[in-house]
N, C-alpha and C positions, 0 to 999 in steps of 0.2 A: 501798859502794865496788865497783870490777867488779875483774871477772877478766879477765888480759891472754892473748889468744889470737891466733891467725893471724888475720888477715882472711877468711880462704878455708873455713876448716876449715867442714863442713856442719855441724856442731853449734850454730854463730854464729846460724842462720836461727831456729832451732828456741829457742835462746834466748832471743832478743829479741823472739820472738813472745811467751812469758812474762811479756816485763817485765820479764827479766834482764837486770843492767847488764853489759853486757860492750865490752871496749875494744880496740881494736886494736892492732899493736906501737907504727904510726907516732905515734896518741895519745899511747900509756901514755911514751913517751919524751920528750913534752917537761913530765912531771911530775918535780918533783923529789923524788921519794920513792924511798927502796930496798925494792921488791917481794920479799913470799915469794917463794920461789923453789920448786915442788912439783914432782918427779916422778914420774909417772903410769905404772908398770911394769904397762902393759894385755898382761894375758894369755887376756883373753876371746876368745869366737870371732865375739860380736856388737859387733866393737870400736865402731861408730859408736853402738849405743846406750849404751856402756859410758862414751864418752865426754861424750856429753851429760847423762847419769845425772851424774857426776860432776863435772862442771863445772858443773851446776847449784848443788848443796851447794856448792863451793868458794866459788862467786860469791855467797853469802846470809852478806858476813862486812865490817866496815866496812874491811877490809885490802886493799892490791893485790895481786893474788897472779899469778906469771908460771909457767904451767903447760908442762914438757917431756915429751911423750909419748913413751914407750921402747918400741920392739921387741926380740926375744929376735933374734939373729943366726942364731944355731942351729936357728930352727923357720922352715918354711914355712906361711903364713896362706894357708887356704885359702878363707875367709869372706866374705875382704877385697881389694879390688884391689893389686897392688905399688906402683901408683903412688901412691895416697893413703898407703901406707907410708913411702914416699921422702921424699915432699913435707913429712908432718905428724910424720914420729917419727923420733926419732936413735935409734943402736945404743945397744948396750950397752957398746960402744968410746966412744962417745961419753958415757957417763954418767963413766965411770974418769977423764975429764979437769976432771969439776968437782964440787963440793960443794951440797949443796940444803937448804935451812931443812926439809923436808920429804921422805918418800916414799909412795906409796902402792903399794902390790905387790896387783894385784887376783886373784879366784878363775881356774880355771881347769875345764872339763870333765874331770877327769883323774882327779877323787880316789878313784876305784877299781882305780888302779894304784897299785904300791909306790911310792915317791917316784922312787928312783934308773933306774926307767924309762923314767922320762919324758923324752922328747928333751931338751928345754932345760935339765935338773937340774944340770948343773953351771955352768952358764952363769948360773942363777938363785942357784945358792950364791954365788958372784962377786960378785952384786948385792949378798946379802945380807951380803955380810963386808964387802963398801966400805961399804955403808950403816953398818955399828958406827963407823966412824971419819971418815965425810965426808957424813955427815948427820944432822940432829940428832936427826929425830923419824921413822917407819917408819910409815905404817899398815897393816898385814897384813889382806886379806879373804877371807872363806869358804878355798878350799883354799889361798891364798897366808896366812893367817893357821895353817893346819894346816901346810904348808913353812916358816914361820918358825919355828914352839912345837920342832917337830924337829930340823929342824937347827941353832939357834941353842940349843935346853935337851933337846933329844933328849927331848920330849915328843911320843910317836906317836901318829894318829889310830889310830882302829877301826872295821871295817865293821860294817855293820848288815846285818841281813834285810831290812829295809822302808824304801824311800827315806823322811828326810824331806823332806816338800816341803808346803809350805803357810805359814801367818803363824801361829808358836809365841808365846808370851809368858814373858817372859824375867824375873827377880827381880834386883834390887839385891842384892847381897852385901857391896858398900860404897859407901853410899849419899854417904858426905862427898867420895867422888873428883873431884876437877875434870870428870873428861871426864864425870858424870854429872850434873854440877848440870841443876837444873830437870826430870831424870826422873821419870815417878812410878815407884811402887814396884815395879812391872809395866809392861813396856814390852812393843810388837810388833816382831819381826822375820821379815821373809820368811826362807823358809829352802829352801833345793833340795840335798839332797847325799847321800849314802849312807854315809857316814862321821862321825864324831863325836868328844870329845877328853874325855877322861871326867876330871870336878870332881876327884876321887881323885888323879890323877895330877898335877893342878896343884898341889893344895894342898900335895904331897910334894917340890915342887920349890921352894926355896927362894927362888930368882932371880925368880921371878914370882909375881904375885896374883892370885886370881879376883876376877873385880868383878861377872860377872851369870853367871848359869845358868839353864837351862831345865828342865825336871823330866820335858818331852820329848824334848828333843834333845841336851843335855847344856849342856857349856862353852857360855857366848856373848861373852862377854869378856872378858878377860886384858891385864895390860899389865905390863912388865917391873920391878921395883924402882925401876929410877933413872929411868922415864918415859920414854925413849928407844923404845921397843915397844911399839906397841900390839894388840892380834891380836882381828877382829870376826871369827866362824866365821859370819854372815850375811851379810844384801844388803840395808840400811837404803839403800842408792843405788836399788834397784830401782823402776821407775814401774808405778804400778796392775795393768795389763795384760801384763807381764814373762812373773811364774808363766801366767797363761792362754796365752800364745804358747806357752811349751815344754810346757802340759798337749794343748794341740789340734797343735801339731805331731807328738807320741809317737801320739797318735790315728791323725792322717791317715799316719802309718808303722805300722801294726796295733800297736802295742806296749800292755800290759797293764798302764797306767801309769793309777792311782788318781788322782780328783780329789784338787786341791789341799786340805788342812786348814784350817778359819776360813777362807774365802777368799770366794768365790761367795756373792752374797744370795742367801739360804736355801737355798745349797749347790742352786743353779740352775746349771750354764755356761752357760744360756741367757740367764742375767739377767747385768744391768754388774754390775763389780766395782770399789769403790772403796778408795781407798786407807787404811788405820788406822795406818801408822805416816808420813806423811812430814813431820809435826810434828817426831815422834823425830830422825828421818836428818835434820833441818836442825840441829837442836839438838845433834846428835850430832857432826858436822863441824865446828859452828863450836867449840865444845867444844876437841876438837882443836885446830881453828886457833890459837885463843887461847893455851889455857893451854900447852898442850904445845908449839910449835912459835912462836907471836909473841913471846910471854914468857920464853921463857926461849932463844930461840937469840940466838948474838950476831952483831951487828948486821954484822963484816964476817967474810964466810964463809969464811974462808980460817984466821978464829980460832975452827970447830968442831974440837972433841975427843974422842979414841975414847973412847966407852963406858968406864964404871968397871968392866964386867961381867969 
């Protein structure tokens, strides 16, 4: 089944080049179906691939799913034109006025600043407290998965010495969890960040479960007691070529930034580089979709309920 998007949005072209079902509004409307309804709280700086990354996974689910892109009000994008802001993403004023079967809170370049920092930190706590009460299911990634564990369980990240950056492999730690089915026991996830959220400090918190960890980079998956949170500290969205853009752009700025780990055939940058987890990321999302968010929201959204937490 497709995913309901703008007509116009550039990500449309690039999808359906794919082979991605994707539908427009004026379609999706004369179905009689009531569509997930997902919010996309993009807080990357590469928003146009961030959001083709992600509306790819969305769209690999037999569900309709109607996707609203958020901007932070409080940050100036500098990456991105204002007017494809205008056009394709409402406020955050605009989220406070409705309720979504769904949210996803993506990463953000930031995670070597304290949290409270960071321009939009309070702007993004906001999201995150209306999400406990007027959405059912949250997905938290890479630093927005590290802003959630915090502020929602006061779970801190930790800098490291040595960026991780590369594709780590990650372990089951509970293998019967819904959003894991059909994993093997060792999964790939890209990974870029200099911070990390240490096994110790999850398993101390009651409110939450570890479900994967890496034995190099720490936490990789977390999700809250009642299933309402879920927190990826990676980038299973990420396309092939992702890591290699931000390894040769640190280059061509003289920066002293080590090739990526497991990544490069035989650790070449001269050679292609293919992708080993996007089996995972498909299987991972629809995961999500299902259990977490199709199954168990109800059906009119105005009868979601705050969190037990």
């Amino acid at each position: 089944m497709p995913i309901k998007i703008d007509a116009d949005l550039p990500a449309r072209s690039t999808l359906e080049s794919e082979n991605i079902f994707v539908m427009t509004s004026d379609r999706a409307s004369s179905q009689d179906i009531r569509p997930l309804r997902i919010a996309i709280v993009n807080l990357m700086p590469t928003k146009l691939d961030t959001e083709t990354q992600l509306l790819r996974l969305l769209a690999n689910t037999p569900l309709q799913v109607e996707v609203s892109l958020v901007r932070m009000e409080g940050h100036v994008s500098t990456h991105i034109g204002k007017e494809h802001l205008e056009k394709f993403y409402i406020s955050s004023k605009e989220v406070f006025k409705r309720k979504f079967d769904g949210m996803i809170i993506t990463g953000a370049p930031v995670e070597q600043l304290p949290f409270e920092q960071v321009d939009y930190w309070a702007e993004l706590c906001k999201i995150m407290d209306y999400a406990k009460i007027n959405v059912f299911c949250t997905l938290y990634i890479c630093w927005g998965a590290m802003a959630g564990l915090y502020h929602l369980y006061g779970i801190n990240k930790h800098l490291v010495r040595t960026k991780f950056f590369g594709v780590y492999y990650s372990k089951l730690i509970m293998p019967t969890e819904p959003l894991l089915r059909g994993f093997d026991d060792y999964f790939p996830v890209p990974t870029s960040r200099y911070t990390m959220i240490k096994p110790a400090e999850v398993k101390a918190n009651k409110n939450v479960t570890l479900l994967a960890n890496s034995s190099v980079s720490g936490v990789t998956l977390v999700k809250s007691n009642d299933s309402r949170s879920i927190f990826m500290t990676g980038h299973l969205e990420y396309d092939p070529d992702t890591l290699a853009k931000e390894y040769f752009r640190d280059i061509k700025k003289g920066l002293d930034t080590a090739m990526p780990e497991n990544y490069f055939t035989d650790n070449d940058p001269k050679k292609p580089v293919y992708s080993s987890w996007r089996s995972t990321a498909h299987l991972f999302y629809s995961n999500w979709l299902n259990y977490y968010v199709y199954q168990a929201t109800p059906y009119r959204l105005k009868d979601i309920t705050p969190r037990s937490e």
